[in-house]
N, C-alpha and C positions, 0 to 999 in steps of 0.2 A: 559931808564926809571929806576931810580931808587927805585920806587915802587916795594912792595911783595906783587908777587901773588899767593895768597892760597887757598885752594879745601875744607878749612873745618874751622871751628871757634869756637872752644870750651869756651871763653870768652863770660860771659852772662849765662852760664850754672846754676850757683846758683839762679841767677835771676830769671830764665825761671822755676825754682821749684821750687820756693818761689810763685810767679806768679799760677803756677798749683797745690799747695795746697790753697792757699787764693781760689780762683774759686769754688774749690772741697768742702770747708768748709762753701764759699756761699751758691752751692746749698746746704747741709745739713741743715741749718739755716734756707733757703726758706720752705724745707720739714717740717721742725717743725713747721716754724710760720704757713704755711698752713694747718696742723694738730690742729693747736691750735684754730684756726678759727673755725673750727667743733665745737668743744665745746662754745665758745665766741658767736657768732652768738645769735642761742638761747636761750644761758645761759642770754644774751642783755636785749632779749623781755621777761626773766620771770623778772630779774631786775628791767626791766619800770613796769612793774603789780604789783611787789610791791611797788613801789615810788607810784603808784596810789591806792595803796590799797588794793591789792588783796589779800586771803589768799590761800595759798596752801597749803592745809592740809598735812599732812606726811612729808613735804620737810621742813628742814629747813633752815629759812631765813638768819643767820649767814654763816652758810655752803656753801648756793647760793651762797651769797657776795660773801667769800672768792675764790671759783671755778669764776666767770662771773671777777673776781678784776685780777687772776692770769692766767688764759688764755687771757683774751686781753691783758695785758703786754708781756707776752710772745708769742703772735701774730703780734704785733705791733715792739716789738728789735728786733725779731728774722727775719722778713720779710725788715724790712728796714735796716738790718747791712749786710742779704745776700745778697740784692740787691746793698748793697754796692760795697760787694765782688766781687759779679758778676761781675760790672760794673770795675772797678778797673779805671786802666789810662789807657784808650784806645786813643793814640797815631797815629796821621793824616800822614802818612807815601806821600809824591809826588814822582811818578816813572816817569821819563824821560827818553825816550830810543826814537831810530831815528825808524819812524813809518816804519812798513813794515816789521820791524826785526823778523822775526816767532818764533826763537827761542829764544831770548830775553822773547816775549810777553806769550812766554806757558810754560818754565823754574818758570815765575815772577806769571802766573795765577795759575800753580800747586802748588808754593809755598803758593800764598793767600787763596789756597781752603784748602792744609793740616796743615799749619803747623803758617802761618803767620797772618792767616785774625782775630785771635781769641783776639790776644792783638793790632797788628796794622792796621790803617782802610787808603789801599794804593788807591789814586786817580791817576790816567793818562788822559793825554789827548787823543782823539779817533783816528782811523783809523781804517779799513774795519777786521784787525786781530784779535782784541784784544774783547774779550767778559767780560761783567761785570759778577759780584758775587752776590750776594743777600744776604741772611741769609744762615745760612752752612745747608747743604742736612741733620742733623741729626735733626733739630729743622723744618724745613719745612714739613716731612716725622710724624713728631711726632703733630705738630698742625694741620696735614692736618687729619690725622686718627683721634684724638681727637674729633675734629670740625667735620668730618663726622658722626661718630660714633653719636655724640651728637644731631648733625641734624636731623640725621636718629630716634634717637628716639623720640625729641620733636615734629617731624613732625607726625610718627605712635603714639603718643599719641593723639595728635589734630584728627589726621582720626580717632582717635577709640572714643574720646568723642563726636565729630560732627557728625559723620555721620554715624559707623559702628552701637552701639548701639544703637541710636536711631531709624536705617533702622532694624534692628533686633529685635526690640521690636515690628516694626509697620506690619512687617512682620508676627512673631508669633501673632499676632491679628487677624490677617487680616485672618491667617490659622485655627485661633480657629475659629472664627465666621463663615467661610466654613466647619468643622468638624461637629459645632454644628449643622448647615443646613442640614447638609449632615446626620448623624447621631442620633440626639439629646440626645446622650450621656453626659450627664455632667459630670456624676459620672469617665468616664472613663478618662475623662480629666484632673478632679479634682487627679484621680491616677496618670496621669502624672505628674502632679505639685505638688504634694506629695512626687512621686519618688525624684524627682529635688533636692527640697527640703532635704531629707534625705540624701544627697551628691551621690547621685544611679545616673546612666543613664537609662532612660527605653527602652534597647535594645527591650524587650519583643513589647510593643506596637510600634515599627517605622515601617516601608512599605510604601507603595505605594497607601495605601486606603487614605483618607481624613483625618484619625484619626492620620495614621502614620505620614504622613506629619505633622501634628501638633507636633506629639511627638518630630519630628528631627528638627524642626525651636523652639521651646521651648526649647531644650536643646542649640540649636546653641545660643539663646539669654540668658542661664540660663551661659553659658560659658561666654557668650560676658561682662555681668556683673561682671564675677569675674574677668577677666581680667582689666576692670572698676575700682574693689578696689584697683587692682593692681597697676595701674596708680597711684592711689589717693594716695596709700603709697606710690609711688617712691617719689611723689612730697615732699611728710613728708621728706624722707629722704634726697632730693635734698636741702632742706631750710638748713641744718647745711653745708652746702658745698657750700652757696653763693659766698664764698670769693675766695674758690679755682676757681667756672666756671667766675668770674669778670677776675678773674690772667688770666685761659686761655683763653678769649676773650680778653683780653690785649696785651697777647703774637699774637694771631691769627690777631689783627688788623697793630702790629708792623713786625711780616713778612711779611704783606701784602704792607707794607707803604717800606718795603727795596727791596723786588722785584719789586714797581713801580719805586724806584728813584733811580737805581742800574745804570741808563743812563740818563745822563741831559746833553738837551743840551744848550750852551752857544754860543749867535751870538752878544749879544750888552753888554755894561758899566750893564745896569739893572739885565738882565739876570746872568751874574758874579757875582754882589754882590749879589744875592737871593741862588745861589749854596755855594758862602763860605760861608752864614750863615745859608745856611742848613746843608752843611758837618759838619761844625764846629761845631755845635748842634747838628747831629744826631750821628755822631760819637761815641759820647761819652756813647752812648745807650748801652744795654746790646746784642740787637739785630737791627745789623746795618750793610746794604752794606761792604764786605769785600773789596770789586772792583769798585768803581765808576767810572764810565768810562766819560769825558767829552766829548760831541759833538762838538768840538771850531772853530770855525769860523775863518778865518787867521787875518783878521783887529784886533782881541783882544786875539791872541794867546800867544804875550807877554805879556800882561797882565795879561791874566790869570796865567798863570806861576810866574810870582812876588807875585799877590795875595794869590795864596796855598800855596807860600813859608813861607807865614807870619802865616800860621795857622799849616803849619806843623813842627813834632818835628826833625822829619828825613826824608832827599832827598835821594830816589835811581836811579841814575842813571848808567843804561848801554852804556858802551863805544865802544861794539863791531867793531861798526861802525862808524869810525869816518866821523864829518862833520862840517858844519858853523855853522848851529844851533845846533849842539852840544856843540863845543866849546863855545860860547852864554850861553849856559847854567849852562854849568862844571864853565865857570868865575864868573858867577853873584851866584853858589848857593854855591860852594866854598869863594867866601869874606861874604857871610851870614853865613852858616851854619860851616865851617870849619873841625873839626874833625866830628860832624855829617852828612857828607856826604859820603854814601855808594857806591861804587864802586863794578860794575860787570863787565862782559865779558865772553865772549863764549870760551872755553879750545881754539880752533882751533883759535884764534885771536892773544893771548897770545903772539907768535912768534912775528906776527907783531910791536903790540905794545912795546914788552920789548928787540926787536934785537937794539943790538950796531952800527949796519951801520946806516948811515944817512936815516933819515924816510922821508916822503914829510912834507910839510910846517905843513899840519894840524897835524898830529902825535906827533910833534917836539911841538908846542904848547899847546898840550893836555899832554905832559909829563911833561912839566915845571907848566901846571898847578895843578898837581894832586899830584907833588911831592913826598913824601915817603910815603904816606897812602898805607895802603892796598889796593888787587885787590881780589875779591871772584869771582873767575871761576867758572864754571859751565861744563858742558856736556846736550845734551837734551835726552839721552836714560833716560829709566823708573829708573835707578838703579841712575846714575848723576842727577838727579832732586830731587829724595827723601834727598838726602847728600846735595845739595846746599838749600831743603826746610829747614833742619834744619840749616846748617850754617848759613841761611840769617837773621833766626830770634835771632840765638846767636850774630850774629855781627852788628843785628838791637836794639836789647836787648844794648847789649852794649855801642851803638853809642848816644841812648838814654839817656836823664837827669834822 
């Protein structure tokens, strides 16, 4: 074979940090245009008040404009040129390798989880090895505590406007009116509500008598209301941040949508064309299956295969193993793709494939096929994976338009 086989691929290296600042400089641009939305928002609605008339004494109307004119411009470039960024060319990457191969499949899925899945979006087809990707563990981890966190409190606001205060009002009633019975103290109760009032607690009057009890279910309710405004102010301050919680239930519905279709499976003609025009389209998202894995049926396995050829920019295929439907493959994605076909192999194959004695039939065909292109080896220890994650994405970088 007269193919070079190489451990490392420094070609693409400029690329790959032109690439990692455009992303970097996206989010910053998201960060502002989502800050600009704070002010925009309800800079909006005083806006419409004045188109309708309104006056607002002390504010002035020129001034409004100009603030409600230049934060929503700078809301609106700033969020759609990040997300541009963000998005960049996210590039359909089809991995071919002979199924069963373990080290092939976990060399190729550690590469997609570190290093590869962020600019190329790699499809394979399935077997029992190979596990799909979803959106990356730092954007999953970060929508998931967001959306909790956020749950968690719109849910403890609704329990505390539905049911707490109001069960805590009906309650300090219910204890006044047995205080009164019980004592026909009004004065002393009217102290309590006095104390309350003047921002006190009335330690003095709580116990265990009829009166006390009243004292400690009044204060529980005289709390419960402040906690009450409390709400009613978050809500004030949640309304300038509509744009930000829209963003993150956008992001929370698109992780959701790439850990459901991170596995599709494919058994007819229909089925096929609905996955390449979903990869095809989802791909291209800012947040999208790194790993799609296909379930394929064997009646439309070559089909499938021709079909992702047509939407992808680059084939990787592993050689380690050579076989029929290998060779099948290296033939038809080699007179397609040509110099964009990537070439791997396992360190300990190398021998085989590139020794001078006479190979068996299939070897001897897979070298004529493959010609002088390069070979990116690999290793599966932790230390050889991390060096082949980055090589694969410099010599995927590279192989790319």
């Amino acid at each position: 074979m007269s193919a070079e086989v190489i451990f490392d691929h420094p070609v693409g290296v400029a690329r790959m940090a032109a690439g990692g600042v455009r992303r970097l400089t996206g989010g910053l641009l998201l960060l502002v245009g989502l800050a600009a939305t704070t002010v925009a928002v309800p800079a909006t609605f005083f806006v419409i008040g004045l188109l309708l008339g309104a006056d607002y004494e002390g504010l002035p109307s020129d001034a409004l404009l100009e603030m409600w004119a230049a934060s929503t411009a700078v809301a609106i470039v700033c969020i759609a040129s990040g997300l541009w960024a963000q998005r960049g060319r996210r590039r359909v990457v089809l991995f071919l390798r002979r199924f069963g191969d373990l080290e092939a499949t976990n060399v190729v899925t550690y590469a997609a989880a570190q290093a590869v899945g962020g600019v190329f979006r790699l499809v394979t087809l399935a077997d029992s090895t190979i596990r799909p990707l979803g959106a990356s563990a730092g954007i999953r981890t970060t929508v998931t505590a967001a959306t909790g966190i956020w749950r968690g409190f719109t849910r403890s606001s609704v329990f505390l406007v539905e049911r707490w205060v109001p069960g805590a009002l009906a309650v300090v009633i219910g204890a006044g009116g047995v205080a009164y019975a019980s004592t026909r103290d009004l004065e002393g109760m009217i102290d309590v509500v006095t104390t309350l009032l003047s921002g006190r607690i009335p330690l003095d009057a709580m116990g265990t008598s009829a009166m006390g009890v009243f004292a400690v279910t009044a204060t529980v309710a005289a709390l419960s209301l402040i906690a009450l405004f409390g709400v009613l102010a978050s809500m004030l301050i949640r309304f300038p941040l509509a744009a930000v919680m829209l963003m993150a239930q956008s992001t929370g519905r698109a992780v959701a949508t790439a850990e459901r279709r991170k596995l599709i499976p494919v058994s007819s003609g229909p089925d096929l064309a609905r996955a390449v025009a979903e990869i095809g389209g989802r791909s291209r998202k800012v947040i999208a299956p790194r790993l799609v894995v296909l379930q394929v049926a064997d009646p439309v396995w070559r089909e499938t295969v021709r079909r992702f050829a047509e939407i992808s920019e680059v084939v990787l295929i592993d050689i380690s193993e050579p076989s029929d439907n290998l060779l099948w493959e290296v033939e038809h994605m080699t007179g397609r793709f040509g110099s964009r076909c990537v070439f791997t192999c396992h360190a300990s194959a190398v021998a085989r494939l590139t020794a001078s004695v006479p190979a068996d039939p299939i070897v001897e065909q897979l070298r004529t096929m493959i010609g002088e292109g390069p070979i990116l080896a690999y290793t599966d220890d932790h230390r050889g994976m991390r060096r082949f994650a980055r090589a694969l994405r410099g010599r995927m970088t590279a192989a790319a338009r």
